[in-house]
C-alpha positions as CSV (number, residue, x, y, z in Angstrom):
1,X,69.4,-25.6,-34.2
2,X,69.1,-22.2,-31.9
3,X,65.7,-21.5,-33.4
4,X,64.4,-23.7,-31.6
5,X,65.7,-23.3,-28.3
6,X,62.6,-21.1,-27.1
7,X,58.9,-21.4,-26.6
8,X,56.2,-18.9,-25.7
9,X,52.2,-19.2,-25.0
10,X,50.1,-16.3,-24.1
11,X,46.6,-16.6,-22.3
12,X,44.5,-13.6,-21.0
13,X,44.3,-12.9,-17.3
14,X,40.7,-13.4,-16.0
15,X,39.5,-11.3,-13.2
16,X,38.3,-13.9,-10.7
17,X,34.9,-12.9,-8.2
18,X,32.5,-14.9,-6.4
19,X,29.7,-12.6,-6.7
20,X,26.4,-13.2,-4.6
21,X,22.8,-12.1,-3.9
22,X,20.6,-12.7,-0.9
23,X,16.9,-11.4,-0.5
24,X,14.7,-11.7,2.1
25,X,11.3,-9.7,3.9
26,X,12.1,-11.9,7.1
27,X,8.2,-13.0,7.1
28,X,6.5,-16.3,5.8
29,X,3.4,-14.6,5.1
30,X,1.7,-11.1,4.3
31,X,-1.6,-9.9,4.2
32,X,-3.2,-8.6,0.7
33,X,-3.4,-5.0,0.8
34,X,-0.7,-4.8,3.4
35,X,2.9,-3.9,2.8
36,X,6.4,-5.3,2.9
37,X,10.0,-4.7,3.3
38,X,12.3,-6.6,1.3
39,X,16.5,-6.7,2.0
40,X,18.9,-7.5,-0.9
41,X,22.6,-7.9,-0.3
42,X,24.7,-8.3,-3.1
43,X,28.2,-9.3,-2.0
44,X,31.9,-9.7,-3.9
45,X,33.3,-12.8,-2.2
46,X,36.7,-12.2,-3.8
47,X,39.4,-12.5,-4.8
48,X,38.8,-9.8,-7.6
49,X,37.3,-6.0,-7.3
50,X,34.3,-5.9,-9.6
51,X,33.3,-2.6,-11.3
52,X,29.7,-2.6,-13.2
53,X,27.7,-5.7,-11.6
54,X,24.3,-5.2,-12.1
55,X,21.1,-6.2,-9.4
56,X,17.8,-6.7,-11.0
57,X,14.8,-7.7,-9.3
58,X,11.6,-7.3,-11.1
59,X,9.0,-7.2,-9.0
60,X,5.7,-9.2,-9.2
61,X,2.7,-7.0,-10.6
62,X,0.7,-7.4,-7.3
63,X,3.8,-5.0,-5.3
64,X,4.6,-1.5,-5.7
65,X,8.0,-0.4,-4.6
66,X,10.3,2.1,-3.8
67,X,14.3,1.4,-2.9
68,X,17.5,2.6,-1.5
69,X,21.0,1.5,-2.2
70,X,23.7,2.2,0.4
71,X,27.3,0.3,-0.1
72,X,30.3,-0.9,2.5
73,X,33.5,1.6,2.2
74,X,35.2,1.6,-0.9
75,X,32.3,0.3,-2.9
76,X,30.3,2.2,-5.2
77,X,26.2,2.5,-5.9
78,X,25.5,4.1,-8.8
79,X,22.0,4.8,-8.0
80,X,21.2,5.8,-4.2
81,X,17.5,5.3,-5.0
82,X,14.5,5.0,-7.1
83,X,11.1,3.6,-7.2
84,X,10.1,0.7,-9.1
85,X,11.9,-2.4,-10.6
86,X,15.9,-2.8,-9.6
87,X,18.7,-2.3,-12.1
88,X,21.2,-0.9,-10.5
89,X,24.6,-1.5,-11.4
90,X,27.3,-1.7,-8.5
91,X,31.1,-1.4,-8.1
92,X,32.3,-4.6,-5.0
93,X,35.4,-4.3,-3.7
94,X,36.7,-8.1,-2.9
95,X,35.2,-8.3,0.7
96,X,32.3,-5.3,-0.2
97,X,28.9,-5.0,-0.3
98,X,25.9,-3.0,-1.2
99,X,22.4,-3.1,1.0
100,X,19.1,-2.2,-1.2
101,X,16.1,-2.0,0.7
102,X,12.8,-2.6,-1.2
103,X,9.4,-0.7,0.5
104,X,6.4,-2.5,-1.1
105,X,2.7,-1.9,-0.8
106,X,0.6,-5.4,-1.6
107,X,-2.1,-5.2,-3.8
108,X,-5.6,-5.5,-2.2
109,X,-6.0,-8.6,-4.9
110,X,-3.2,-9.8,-4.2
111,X,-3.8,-14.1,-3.7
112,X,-2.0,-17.3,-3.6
113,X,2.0,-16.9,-2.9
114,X,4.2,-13.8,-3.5
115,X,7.6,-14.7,-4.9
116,X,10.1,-12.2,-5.7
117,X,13.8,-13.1,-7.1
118,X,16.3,-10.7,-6.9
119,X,19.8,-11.7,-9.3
120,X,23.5,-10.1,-9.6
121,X,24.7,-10.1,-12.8
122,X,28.7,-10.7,-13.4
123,X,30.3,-7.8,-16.1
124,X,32.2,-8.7,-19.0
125,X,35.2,-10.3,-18.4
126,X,34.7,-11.5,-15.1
127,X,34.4,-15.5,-14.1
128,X,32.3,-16.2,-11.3
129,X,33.1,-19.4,-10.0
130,X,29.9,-20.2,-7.9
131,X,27.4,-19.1,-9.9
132,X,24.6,-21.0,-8.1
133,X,24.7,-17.8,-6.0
134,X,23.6,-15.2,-8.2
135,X,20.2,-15.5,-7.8
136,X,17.7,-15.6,-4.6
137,X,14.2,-15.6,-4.0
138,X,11.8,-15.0,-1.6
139,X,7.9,-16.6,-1.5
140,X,5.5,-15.6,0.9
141,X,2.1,-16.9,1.6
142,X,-0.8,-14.4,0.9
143,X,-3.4,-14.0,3.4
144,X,-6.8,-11.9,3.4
145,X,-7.4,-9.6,6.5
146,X,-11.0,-10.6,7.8
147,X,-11.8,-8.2,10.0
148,X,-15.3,-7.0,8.6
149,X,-16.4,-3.4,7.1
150,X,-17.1,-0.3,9.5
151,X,-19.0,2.5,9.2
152,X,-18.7,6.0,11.1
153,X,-21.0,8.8,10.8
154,X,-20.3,12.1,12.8
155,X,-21.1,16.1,11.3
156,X,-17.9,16.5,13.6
157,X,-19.9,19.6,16.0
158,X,-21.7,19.1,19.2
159,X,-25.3,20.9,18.9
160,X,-26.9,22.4,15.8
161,X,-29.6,25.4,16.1
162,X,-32.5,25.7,13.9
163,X,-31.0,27.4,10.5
164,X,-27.6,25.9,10.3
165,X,-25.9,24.3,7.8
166,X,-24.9,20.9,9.4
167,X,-21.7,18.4,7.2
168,X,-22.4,15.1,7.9
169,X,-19.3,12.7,7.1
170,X,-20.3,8.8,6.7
171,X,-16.9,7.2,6.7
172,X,-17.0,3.0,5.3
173,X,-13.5,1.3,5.9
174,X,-13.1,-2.2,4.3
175,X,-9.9,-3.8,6.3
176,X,-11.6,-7.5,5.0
177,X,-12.4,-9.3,2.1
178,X,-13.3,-7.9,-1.0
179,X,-17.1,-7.2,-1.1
180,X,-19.9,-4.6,-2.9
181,X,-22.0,-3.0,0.1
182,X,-25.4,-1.1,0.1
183,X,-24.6,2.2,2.3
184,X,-28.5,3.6,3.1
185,X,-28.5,7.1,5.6
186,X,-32.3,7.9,6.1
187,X,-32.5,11.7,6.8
188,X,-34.9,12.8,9.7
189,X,-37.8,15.4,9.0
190,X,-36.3,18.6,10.5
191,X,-33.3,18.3,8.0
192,X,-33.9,19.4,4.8
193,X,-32.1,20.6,1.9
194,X,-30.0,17.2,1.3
195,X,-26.9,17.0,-0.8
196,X,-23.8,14.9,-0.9
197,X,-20.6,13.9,-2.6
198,X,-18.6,11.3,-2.4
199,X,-14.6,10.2,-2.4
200,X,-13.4,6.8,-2.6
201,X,-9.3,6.0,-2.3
202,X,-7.8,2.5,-1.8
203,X,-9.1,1.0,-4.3
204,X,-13.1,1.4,-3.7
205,X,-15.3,3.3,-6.1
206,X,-18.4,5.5,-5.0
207,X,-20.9,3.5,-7.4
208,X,-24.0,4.5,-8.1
209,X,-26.3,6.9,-6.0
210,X,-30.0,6.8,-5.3
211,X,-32.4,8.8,-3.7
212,X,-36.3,8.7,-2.5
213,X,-37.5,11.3,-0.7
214,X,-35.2,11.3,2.4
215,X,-33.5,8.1,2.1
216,X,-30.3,8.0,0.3
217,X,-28.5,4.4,-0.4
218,X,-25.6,3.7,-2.5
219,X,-23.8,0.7,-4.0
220,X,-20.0,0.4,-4.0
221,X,-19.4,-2.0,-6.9
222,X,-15.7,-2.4,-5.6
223,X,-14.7,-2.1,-2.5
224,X,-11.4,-4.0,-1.9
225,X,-9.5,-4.6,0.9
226,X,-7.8,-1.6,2.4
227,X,-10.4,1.1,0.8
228,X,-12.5,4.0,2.4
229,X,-15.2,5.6,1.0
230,X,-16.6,9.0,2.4
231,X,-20.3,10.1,1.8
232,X,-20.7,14.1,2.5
233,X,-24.0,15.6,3.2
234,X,-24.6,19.1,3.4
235,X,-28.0,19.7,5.5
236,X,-29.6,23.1,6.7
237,X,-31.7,22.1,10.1
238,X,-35.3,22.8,10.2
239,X,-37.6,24.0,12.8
240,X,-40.1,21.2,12.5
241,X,-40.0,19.9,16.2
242,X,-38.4,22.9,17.6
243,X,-39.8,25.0,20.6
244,X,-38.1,28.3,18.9
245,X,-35.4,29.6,17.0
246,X,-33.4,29.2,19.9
247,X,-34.0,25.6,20.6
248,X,-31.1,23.6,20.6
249,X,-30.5,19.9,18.6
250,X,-27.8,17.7,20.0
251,X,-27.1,15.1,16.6
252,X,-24.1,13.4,18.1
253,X,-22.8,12.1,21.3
254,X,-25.9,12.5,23.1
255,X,-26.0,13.4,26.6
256,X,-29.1,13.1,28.9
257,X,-32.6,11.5,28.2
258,X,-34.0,14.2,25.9
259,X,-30.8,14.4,24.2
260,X,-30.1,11.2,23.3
261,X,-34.1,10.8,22.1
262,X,-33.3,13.6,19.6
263,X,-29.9,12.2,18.3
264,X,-31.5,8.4,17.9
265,X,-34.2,10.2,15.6
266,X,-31.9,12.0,14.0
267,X,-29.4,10.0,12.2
268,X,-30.6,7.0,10.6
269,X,-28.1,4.5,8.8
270,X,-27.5,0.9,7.7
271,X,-25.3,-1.3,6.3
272,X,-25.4,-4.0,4.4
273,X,-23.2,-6.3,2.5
């Protein structure tokens, strides 16, 4: 019987790629309120070319993060850059790669361990034969800068004459620990006039604001790590003390005995914690 002299069977023709993901910031630790650097490779370890594989990494809450994408010849990013999470899909050549470097500033609250996975996601119609590489994490250990608070005061000019209208800058840093300070500036009798602002970036927050006579003091209520606060004062200089209009007042970097009397009397300020 000729009929029967023949046989067919039809399968589909998989494209074959071992696709993989490596992540790393090349540290073991980093320091709340600091920043990082994270490298992702995703690679095509052949045989097939892959068109449309996707690289995710969702960052944890405690980073913020900004990337860039840059591939081997031949393969294809289809987004050079971008700022927060990763899902960028990527065309691999067999053999290619693409390189995405991750900037990423560490929340001040940060604690604990930081663990950020990065994946590669294989398109439709693909088979992946080691999948156990698709995904890769990296976990650091958290750490808390304890260097302690500082405090600079300066009305950034050399003398002052009776009349003028002096700026004095109080500038708090908080490289340490999270805390809630008491900033007090006691004002000396020959300035007068007193009035101040105040910025806060990093995370602090000016708080509230008291004043008695010439003592001003403030509470920060938050002062995490990695935040400044600047206090402003605007002061006009009185002739209380003076020998005449003339008469000079050296406030800051004192030099010589009657000098460095005047600036001592003159700025008054404490901290505490």
């Amino acid at each position: 019987m000729p009929g029967n002299n023949s046989a067919s069977d039809s399968d589909t023709l998989a494209l074959q790629a071992d696709l993989s993901i490596s992540n790393s910031d090349n540290v073991t630790s980093v320091t709340a309120g600091g920043t990082t650097t994270y490298t992702l490779v995703a690679a095509n370890n052949g045989p097939g070319n892959v068109s449309g594989a996707t690289v995710t990494d969702t960052f944890p809450s405690s980073l913020t993060c900004s990337w860039t994408c840059s591939a081997s010849s031949g393969s294809l990013r289809v987004q050079p850059r971008a700022s927060g999470n990763i899902g960028n899909q990527i065309n691999l050549l067999s053999g290619g790669s693409a390189t995405l470097t991750a900037s990423c500033a560490i929340s001040a609250a940060a604690s604990g361990t930081l663990t950020n996975t990065a994946t590669i996601g294989v398109p439709n119609g693909v088979t992946d034969p080691v999948a156990g590489n698709n995904s890769a994490s990296d976990s650091d250990a958290v750490s808390v800068n304890s260097s302690p608070a500082a405090m600079a005061l300066t009305d950034n000019v050399e003398y002052v004459r009776v009349g003028d209208v002096a700026n004095y800058v109080i500038h708090v840093t908080n490289p340490g620990t999270s805390i809630s300070p008491t900033i007090t500036d006691a004002l000396p009798a020959q300035l007068s006039g007193q009035s101040w602002i105040c910025t806060a970036s990093g995370g602090a927050t000016c708080g509230s604001q008291r004043a008695a006579a010439a003592t001003r003091s403030a509470t920060v209520p938050r002062f995490r790590t990695g935040g400044v606060v600047d206090y402003t004062y605007t002061v006009t200089v009185l002739a209380a003390n003076s020998n005449g209009p003339s008469q000079q007042y050296r406030i800051d970097e004192a030099r010589g005995p009657r000098g460095q009397h005047q600036c001592q009397r003159c700025r008054q300020r404490s901290w505490s914690s």
